[in-house]
Backbone of each chain as ProteinMPNN parsed JSONL, in Angstrom:
{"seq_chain_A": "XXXXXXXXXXXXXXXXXXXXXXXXXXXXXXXXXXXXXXXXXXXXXXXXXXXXXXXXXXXXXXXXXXXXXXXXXXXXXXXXXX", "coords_chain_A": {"N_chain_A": [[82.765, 73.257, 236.975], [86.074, 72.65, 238.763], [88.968, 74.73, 239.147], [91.81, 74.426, 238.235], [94.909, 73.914, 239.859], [98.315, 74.985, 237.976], [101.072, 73.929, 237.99], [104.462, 73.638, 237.374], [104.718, 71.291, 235.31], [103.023, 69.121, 233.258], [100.0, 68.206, 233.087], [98.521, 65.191, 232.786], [95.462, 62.61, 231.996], [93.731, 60.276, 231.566], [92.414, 57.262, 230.661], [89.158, 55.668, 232.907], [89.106, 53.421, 235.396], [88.767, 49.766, 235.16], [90.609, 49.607, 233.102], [93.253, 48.178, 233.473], [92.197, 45.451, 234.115], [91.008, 44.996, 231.158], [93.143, 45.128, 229.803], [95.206, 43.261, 230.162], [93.201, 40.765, 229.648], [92.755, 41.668, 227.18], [95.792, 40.905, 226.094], [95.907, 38.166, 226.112], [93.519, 37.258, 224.859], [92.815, 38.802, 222.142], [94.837, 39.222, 219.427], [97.099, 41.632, 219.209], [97.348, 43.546, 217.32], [95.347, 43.564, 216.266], [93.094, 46.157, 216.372], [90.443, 47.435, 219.215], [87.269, 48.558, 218.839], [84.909, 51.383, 219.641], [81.468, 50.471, 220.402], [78.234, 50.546, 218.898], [75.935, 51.509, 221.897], [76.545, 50.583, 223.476], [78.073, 51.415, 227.013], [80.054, 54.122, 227.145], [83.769, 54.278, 227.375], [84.981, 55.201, 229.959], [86.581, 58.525, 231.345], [89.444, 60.707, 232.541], [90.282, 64.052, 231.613], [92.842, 66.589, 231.915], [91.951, 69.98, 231.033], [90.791, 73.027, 229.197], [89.151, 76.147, 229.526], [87.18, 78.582, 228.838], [89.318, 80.466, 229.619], [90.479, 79.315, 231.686], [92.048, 76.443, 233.664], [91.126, 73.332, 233.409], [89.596, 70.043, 235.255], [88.452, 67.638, 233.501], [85.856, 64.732, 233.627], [84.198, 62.73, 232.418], [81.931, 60.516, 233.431], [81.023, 62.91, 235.189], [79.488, 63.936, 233.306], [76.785, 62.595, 233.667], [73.251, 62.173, 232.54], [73.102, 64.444, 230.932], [73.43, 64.887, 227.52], [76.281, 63.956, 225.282], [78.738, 65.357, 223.601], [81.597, 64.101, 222.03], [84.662, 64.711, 220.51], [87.096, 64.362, 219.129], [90.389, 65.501, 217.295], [93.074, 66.068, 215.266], [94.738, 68.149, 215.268], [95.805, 71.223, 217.7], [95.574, 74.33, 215.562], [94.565, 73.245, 213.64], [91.689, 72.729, 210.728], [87.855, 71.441, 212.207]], "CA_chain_A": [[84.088, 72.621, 236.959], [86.94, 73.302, 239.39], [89.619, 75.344, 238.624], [92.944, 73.359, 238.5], [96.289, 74.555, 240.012], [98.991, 74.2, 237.443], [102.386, 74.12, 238.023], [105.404, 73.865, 235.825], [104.297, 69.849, 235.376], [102.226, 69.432, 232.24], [98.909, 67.353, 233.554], [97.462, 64.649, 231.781], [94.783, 62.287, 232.103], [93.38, 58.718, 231.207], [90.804, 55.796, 230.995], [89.436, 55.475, 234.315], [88.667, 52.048, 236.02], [88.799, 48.209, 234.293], [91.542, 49.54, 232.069], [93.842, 47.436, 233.86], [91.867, 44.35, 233.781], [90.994, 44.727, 230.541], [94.357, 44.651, 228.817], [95.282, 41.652, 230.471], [92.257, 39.827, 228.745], [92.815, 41.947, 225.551], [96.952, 40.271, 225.229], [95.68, 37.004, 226.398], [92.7, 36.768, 223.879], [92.811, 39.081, 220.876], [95.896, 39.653, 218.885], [97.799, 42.93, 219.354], [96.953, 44.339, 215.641], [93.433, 44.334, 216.24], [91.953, 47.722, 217.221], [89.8, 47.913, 219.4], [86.454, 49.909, 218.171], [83.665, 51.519, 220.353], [80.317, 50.143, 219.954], [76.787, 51.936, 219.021], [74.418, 51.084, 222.543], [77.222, 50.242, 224.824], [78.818, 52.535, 227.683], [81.083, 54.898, 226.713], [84.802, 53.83, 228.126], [84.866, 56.696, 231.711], [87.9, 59.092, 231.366], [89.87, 62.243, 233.093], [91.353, 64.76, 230.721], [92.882, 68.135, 231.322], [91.076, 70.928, 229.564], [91.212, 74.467, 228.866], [87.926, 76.201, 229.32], [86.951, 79.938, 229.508], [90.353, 81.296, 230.515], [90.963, 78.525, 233.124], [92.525, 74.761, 233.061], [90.535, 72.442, 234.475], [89.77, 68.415, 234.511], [87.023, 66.903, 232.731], [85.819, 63.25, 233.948], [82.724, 61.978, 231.223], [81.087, 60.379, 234.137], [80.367, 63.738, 235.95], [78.276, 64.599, 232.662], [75.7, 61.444, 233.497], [72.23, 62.897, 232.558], [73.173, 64.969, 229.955], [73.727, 64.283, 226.29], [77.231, 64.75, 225.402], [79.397, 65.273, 222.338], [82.91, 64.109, 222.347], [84.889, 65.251, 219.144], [88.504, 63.986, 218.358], [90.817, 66.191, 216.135], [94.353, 65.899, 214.518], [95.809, 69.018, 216.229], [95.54, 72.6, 217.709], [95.472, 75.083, 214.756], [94.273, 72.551, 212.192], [90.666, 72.491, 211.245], [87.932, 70.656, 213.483]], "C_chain_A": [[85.083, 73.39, 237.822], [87.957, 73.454, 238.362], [91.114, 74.227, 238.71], [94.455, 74.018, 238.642], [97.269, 73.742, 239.208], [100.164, 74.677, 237.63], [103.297, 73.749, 236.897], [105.198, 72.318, 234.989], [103.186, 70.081, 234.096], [101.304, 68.165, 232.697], [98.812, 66.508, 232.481], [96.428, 63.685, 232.747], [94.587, 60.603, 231.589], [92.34, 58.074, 231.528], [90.422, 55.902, 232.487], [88.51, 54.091, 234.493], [88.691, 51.093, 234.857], [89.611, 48.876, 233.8], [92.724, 48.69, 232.106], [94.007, 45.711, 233.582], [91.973, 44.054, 232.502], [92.242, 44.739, 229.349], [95.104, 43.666, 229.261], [94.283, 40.702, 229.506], [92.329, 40.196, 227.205], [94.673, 40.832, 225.02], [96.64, 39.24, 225.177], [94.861, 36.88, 224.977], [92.83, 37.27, 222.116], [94.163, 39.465, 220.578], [96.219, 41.319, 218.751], [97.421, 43.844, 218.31], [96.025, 44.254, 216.02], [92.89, 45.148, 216.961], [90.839, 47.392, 217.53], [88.608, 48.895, 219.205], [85.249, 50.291, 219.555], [82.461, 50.527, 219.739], [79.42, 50.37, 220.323], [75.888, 50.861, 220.103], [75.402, 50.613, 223.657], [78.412, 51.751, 225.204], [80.351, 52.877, 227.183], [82.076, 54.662, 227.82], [84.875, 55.966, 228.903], [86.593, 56.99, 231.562], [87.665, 60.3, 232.307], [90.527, 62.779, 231.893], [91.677, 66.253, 231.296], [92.484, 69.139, 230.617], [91.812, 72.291, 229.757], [89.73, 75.184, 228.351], [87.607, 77.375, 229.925], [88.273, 80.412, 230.419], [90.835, 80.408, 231.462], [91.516, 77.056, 232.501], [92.116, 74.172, 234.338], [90.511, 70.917, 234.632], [88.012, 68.272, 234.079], [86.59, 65.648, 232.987], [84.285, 63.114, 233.344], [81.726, 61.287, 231.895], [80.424, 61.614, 234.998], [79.373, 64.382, 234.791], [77.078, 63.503, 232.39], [74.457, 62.465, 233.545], [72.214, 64.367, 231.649], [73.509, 64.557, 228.771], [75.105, 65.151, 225.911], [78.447, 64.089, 224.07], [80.746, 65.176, 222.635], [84.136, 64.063, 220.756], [86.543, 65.409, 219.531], [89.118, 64.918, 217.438], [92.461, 65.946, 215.81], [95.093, 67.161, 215.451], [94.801, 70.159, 216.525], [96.191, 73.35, 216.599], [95.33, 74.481, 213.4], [92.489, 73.268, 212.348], [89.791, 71.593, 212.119], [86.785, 69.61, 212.16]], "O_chain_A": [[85.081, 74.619, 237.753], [88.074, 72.874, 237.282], [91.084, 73.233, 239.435], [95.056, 74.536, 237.701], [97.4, 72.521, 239.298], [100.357, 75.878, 237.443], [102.953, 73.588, 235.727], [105.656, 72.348, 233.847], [102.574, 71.145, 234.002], [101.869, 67.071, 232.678], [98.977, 66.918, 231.332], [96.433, 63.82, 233.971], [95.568, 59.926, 231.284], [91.533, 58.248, 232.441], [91.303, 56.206, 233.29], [87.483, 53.807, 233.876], [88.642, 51.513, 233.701], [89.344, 49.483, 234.837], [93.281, 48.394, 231.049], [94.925, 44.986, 233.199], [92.728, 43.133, 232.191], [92.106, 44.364, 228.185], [95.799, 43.17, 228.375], [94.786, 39.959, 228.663], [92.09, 39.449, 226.257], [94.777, 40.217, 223.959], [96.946, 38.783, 224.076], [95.469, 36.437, 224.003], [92.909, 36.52, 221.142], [94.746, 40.074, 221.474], [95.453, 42.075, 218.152], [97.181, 45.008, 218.629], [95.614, 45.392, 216.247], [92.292, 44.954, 218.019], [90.033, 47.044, 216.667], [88.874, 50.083, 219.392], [84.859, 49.403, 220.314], [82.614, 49.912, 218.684], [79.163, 50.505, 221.519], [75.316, 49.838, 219.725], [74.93, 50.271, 224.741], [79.073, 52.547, 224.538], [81.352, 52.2, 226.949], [81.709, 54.736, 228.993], [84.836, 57.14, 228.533], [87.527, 56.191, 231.617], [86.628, 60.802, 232.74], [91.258, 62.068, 231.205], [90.802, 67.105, 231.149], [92.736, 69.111, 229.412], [92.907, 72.581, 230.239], [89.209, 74.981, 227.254], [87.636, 77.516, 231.148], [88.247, 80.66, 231.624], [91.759, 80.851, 232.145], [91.461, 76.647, 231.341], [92.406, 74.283, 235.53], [91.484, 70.378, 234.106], [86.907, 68.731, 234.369], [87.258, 65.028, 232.159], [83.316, 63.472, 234.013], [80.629, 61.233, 231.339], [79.328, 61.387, 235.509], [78.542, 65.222, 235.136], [76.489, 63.414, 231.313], [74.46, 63.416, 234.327], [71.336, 65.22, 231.777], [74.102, 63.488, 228.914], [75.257, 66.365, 226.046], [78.815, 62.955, 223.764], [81.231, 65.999, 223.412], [84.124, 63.025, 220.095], [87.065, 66.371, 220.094], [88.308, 65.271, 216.582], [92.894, 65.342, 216.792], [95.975, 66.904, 216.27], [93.658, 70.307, 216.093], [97.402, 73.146, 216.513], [95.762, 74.931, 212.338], [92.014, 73.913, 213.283], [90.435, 70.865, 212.874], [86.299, 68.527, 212.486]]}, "seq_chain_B": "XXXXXXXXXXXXXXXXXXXXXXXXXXXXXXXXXXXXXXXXXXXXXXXXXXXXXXXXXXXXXXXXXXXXXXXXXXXXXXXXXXXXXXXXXXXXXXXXXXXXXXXXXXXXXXXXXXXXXXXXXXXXXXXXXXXX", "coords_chain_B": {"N_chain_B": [[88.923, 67.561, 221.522], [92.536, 66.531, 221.923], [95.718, 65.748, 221.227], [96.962, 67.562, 222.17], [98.533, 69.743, 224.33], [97.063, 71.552, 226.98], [97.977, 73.65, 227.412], [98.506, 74.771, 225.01], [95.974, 74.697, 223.973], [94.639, 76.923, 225.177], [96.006, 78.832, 223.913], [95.824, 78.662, 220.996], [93.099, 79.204, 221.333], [92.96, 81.917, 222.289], [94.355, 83.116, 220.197], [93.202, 82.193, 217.757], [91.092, 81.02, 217.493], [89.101, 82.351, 218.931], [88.934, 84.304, 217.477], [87.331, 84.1, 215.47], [85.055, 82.831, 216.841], [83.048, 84.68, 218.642], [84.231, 85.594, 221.957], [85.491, 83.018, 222.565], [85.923, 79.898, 222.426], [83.007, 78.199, 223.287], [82.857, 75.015, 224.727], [84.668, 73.032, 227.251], [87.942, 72.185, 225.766], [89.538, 69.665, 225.478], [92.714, 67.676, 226.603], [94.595, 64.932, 225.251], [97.136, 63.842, 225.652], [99.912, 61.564, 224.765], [97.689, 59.99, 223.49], [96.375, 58.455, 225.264], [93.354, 58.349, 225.794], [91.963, 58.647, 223.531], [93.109, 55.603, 222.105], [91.578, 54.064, 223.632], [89.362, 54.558, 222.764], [89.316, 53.644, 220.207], [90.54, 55.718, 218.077], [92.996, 56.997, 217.751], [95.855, 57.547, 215.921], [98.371, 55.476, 215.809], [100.668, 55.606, 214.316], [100.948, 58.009, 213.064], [100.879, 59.935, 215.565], [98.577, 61.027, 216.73], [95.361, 61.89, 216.668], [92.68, 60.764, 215.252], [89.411, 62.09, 212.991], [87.221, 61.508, 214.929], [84.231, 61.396, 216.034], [81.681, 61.642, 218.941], [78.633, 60.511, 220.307], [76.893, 60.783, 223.234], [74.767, 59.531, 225.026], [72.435, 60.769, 227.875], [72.861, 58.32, 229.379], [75.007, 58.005, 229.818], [76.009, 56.052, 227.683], [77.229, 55.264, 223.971], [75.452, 56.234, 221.467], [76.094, 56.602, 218.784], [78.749, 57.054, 216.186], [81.316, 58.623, 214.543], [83.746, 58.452, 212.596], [86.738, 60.245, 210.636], [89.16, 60.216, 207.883], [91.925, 62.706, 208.661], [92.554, 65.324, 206.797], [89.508, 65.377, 206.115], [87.463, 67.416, 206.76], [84.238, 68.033, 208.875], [80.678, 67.554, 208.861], [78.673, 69.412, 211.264], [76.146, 70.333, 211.253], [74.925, 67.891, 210.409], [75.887, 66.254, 212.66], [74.077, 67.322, 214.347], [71.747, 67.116, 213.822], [71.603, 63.976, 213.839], [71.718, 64.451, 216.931], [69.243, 65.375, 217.275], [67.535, 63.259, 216.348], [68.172, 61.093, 218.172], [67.4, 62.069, 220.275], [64.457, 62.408, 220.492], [63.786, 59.54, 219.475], [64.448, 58.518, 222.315], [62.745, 60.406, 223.882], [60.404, 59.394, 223.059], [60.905, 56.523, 224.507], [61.311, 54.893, 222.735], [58.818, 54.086, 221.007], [59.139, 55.639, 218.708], [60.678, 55.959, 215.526], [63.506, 57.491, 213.839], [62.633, 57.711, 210.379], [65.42, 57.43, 207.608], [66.838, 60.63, 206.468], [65.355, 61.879, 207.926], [64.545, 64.967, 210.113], [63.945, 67.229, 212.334], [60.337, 67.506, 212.917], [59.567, 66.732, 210.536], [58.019, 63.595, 209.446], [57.271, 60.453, 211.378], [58.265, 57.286, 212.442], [56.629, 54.677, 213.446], [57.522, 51.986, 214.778], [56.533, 48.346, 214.387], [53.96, 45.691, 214.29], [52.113, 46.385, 212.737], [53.743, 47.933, 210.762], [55.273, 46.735, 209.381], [55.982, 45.678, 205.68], [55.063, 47.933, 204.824], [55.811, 50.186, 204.835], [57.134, 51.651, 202.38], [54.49, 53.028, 201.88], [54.117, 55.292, 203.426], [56.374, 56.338, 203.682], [58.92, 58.302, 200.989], [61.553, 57.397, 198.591], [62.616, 59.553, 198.186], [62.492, 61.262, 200.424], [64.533, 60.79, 201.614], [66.403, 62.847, 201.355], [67.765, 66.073, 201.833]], "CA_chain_B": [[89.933, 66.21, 222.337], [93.497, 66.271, 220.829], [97.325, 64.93, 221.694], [97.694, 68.969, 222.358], [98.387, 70.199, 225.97], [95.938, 72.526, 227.462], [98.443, 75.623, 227.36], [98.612, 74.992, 223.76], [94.624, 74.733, 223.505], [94.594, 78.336, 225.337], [97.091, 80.063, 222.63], [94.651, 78.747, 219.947], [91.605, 79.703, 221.382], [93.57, 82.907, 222.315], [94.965, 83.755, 218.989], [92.837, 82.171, 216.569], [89.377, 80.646, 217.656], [88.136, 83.496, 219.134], [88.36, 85.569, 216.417], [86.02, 82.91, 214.399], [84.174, 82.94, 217.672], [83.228, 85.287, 219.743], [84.318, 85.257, 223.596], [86.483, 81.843, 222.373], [85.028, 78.247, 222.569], [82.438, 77.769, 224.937], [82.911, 73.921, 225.679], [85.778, 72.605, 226.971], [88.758, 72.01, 225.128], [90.282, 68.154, 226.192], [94.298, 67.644, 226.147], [94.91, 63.815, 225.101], [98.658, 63.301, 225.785], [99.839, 60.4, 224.017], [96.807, 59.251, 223.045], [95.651, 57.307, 226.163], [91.895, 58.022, 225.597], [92.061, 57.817, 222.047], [93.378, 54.545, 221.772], [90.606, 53.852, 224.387], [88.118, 55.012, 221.82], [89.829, 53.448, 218.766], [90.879, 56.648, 216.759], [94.055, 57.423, 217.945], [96.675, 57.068, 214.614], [99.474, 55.678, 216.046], [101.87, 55.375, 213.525], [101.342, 59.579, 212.438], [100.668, 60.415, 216.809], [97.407, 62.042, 216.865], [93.817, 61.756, 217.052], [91.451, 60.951, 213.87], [88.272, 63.257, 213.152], [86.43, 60.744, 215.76], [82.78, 61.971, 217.034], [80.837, 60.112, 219.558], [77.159, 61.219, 220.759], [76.843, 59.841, 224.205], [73.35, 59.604, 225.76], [72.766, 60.661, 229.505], [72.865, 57.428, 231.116], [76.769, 57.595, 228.933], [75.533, 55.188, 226.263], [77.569, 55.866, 222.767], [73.921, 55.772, 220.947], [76.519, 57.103, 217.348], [80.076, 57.728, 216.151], [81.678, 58.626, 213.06], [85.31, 59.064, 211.95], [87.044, 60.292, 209.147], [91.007, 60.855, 208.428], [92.347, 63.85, 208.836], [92.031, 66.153, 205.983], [88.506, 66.113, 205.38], [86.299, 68.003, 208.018], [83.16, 67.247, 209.66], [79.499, 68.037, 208.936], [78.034, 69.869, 212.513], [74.422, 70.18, 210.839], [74.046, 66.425, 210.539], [75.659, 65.726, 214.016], [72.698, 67.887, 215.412], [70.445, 66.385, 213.621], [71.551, 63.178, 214.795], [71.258, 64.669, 218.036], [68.337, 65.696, 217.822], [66.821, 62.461, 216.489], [68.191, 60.698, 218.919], [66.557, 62.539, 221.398], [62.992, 62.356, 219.921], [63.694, 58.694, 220.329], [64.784, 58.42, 223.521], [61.788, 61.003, 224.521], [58.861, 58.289, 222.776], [60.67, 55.667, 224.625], [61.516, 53.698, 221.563], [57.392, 53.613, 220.112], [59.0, 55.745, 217.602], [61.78, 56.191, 214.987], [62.933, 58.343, 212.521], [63.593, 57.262, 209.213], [66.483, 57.834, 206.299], [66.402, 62.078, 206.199], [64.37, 62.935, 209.205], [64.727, 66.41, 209.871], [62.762, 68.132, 213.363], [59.053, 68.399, 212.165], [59.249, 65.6, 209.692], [57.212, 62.177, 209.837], [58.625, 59.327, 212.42], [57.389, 56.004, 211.711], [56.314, 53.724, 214.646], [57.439, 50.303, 214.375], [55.466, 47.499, 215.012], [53.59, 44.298, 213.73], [51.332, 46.812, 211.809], [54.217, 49.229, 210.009], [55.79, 45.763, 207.912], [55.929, 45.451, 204.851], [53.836, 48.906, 204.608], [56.812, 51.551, 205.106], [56.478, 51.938, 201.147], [52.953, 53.621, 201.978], [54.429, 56.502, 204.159], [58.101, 56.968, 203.043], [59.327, 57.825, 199.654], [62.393, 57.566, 198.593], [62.834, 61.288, 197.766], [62.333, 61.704, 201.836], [65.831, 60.34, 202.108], [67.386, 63.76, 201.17], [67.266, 67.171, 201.802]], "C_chain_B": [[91.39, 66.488, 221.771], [94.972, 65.958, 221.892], [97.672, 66.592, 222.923], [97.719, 69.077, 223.633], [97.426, 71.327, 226.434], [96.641, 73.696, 227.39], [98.342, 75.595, 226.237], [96.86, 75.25, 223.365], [94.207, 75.993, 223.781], [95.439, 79.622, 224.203], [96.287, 79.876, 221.78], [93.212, 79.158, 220.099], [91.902, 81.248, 221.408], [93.635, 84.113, 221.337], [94.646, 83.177, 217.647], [91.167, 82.032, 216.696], [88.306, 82.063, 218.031], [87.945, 84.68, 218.225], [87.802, 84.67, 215.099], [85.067, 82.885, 215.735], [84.136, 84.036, 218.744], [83.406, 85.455, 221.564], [85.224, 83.965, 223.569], [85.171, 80.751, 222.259], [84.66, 78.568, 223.591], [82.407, 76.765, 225.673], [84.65, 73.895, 225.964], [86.643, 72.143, 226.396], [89.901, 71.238, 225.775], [91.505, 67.882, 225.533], [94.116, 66.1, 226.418], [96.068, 63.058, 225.225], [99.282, 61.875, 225.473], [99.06, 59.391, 223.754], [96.073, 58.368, 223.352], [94.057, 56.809, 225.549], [91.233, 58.163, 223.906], [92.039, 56.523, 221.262], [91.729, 53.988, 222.243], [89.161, 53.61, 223.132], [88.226, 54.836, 220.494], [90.134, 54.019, 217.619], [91.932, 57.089, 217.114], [94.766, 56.789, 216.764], [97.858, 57.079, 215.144], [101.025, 56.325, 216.094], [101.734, 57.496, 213.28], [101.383, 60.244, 214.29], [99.726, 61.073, 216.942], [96.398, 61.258, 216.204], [93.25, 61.967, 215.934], [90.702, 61.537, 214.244], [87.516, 62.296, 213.88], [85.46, 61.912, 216.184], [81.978, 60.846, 217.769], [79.862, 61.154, 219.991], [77.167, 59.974, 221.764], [75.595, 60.391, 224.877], [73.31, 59.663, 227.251], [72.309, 59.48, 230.238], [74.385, 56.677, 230.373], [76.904, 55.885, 228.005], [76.043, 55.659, 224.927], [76.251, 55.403, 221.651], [74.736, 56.159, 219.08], [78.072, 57.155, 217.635], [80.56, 57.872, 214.835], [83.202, 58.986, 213.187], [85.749, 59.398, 210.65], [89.038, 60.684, 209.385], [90.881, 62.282, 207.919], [92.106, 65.045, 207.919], [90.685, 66.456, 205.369], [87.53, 66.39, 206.812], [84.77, 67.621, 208.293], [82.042, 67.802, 208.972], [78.709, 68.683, 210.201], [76.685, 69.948, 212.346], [74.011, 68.887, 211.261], [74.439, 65.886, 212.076], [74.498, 66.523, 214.964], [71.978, 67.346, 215.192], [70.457, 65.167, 213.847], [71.075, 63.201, 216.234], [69.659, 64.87, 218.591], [67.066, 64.346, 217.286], [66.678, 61.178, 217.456], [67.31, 60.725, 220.569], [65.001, 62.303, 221.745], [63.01, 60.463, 220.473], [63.342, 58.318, 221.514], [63.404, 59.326, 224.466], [60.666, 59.875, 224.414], [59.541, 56.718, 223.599], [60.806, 54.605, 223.88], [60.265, 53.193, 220.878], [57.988, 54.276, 218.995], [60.257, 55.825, 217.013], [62.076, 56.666, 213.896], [64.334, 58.051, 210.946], [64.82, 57.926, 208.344], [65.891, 59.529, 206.086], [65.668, 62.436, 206.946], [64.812, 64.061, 209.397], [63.89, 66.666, 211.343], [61.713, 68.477, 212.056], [58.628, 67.092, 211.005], [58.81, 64.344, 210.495], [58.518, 61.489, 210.701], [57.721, 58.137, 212.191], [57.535, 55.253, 213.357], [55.925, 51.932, 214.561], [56.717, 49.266, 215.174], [55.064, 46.436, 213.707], [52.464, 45.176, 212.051], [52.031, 47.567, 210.503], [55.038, 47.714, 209.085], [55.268, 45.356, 207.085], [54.576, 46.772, 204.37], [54.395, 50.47, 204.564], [56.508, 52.127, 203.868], [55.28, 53.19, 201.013], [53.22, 54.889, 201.932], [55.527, 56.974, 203.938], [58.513, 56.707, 201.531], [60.865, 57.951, 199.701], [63.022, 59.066, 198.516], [62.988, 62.203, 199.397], [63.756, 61.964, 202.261], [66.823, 61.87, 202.095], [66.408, 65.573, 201.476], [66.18, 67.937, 201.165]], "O_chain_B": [[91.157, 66.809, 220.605], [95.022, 65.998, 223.121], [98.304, 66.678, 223.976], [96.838, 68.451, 224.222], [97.272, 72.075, 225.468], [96.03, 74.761, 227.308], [97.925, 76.711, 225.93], [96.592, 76.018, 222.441], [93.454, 76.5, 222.949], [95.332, 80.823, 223.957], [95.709, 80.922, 221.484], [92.384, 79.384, 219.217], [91.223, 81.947, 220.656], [93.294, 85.294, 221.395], [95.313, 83.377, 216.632], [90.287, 82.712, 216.17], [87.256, 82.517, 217.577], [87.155, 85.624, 218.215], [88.047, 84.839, 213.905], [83.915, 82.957, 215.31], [85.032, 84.239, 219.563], [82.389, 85.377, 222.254], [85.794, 83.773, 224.643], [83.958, 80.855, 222.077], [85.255, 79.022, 224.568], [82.126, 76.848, 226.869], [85.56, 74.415, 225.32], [86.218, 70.998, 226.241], [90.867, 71.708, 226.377], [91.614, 67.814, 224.309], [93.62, 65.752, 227.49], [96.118, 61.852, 224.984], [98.904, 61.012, 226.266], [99.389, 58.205, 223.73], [95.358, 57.644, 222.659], [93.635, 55.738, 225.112], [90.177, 57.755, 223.423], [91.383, 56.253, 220.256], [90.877, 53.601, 221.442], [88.358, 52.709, 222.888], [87.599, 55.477, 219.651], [90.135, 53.495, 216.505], [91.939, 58.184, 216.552], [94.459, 55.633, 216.474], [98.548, 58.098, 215.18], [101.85, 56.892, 216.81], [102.793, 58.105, 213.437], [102.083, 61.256, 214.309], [100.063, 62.134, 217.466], [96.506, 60.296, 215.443], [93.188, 63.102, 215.462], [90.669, 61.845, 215.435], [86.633, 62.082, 213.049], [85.781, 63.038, 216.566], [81.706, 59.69, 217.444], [80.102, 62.36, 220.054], [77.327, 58.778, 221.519], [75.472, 61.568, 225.217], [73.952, 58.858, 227.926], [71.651, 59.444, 231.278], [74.765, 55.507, 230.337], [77.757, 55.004, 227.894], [75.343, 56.579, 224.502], [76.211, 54.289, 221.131], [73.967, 55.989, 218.134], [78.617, 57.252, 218.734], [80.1, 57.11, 213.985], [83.627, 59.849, 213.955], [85.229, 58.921, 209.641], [89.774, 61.092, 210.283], [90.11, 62.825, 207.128], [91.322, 65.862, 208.402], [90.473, 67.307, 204.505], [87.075, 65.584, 207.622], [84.32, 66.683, 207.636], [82.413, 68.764, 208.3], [77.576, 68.231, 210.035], [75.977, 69.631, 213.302], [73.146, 68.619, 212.095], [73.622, 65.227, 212.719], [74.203, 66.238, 216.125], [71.271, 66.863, 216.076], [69.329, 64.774, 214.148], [70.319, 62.374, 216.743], [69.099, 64.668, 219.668], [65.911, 64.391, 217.711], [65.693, 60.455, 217.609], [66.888, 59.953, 221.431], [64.472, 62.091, 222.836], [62.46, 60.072, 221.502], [62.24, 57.876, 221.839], [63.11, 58.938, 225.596], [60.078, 59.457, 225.412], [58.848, 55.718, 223.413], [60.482, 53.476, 224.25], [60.317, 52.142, 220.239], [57.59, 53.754, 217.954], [61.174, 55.78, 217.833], [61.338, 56.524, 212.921], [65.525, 58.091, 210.636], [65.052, 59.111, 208.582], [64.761, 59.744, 205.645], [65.146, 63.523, 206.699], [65.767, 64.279, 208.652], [62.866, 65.985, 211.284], [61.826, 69.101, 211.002], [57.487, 66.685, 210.787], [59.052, 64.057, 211.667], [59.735, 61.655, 210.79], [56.561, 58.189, 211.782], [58.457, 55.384, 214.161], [54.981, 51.154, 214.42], [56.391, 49.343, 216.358], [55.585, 46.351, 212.595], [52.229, 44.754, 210.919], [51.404, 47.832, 209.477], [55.33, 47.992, 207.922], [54.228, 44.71, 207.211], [53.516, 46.56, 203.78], [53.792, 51.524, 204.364], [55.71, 53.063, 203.898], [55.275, 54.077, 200.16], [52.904, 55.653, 201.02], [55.658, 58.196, 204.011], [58.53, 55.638, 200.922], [61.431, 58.499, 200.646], [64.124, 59.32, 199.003], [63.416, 63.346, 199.555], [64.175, 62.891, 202.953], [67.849, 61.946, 202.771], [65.258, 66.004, 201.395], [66.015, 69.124, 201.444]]}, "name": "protein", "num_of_chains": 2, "seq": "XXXXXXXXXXXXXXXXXXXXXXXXXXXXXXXXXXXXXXXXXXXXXXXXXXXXXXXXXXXXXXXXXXXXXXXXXXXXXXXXXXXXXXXXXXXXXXXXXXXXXXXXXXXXXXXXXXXXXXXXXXXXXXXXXXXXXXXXXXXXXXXXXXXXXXXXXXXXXXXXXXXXXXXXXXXXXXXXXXXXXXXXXXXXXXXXXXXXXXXXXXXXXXXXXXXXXX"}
């Protein structure tokens, strides 16, 4: 992973590709209250995130880990448990 | 993954993780900023701003083959997501001839479905398998 120059700007990240399209077809068809869920056997929605990894801040994009098996783990905050 | 910013994920690995781990976390540690890829992934909690206990196991050709959530106050199991992992894998190695039932474990039976294994599971799995 490259290293990532950070300036006083706090990075972030996001969905990458169709996310556009598909919230057009999501106001059009399904009602606003209904969440969205993943589902088990279909591709995992392709992101960038900012990280923080061994001393450095880098980006992360979920398609550059194709061909590996890969755990992605959600949490409530930094200094809660995980 | 979390709402947190990446300088904030360095002060906690900093000044708390690493002294539960040694050398700090070794994977990366992903800043979520209002919850883009959260939402994305249907565990983002709006209404409180932050990220449910969401796990996903994504298979290398980025297939979510599992996921589990839970709210916030109650913590995860890491045993059983390995051992998910690792039955997943076994799978995915046979190709789909085999699969492993309720309580598989590495080392334990895998049953190989087919025209011959119905109505015959009974035979080879007890219920008592199901648990530790």
């Amino acid at each position: 992973m490259e290293e990532e120059k950070v300036g006083c700007a706090r990075p972030t990240g996001g969905p990458v590709g169709e996310s556009s399209e598909k919230q057009v077809v999501k106001e059009e068809t399904i009602s606003k209250e209904v969440p969205k869920m993943i589902k088990v056997g279909q591709k995992a929605p392709d992101f960038v995130a900012p990280a923080y990894h061994k001393g450095k801040f880098t980006q992360v994009k979920l398609s550059d880990h194709l061909g590996k098996w890969v755990v992605l783990c959600f949490y409530p905050g930094d200094f809660t448990f995980v | 993954m979390s709402v947190d910013s990446q300088f904030v994920h360095k002060m906690w690995d900093d000044h708390e993780l690493s002294k539960m781990v040694s050398g700090g976390i070794p994977f990366p540690m992903l800043s979520d900023a209002g919850g883009k890829v959260g939402t994305v992934y249907g565990i983002y909690d709006e209404n409180a701003g932050v990220e449910t206990r969401g796990r996903f196991i994504i298979d290398p050709d980025g297939v979510v083959q599992g996921f589990e959530v839970l709210t916030p106050p109650v913590g995860r199991n890491v045993s059983e997501s390995l051992r998910q992992i690792q039955a997943f894998q076994l799978v995915r190695k046979s190709k789909g001839s085999e699969a492993t039932p309720s309580g598989w474990r590495p080392g334990k039976m895998t049953l190989k479905p087919g025209p011959d294994l119905v109505g015959k599971v009974w035979e080879v799995w007890k219920t008592d398998m199901a648990f530790d």
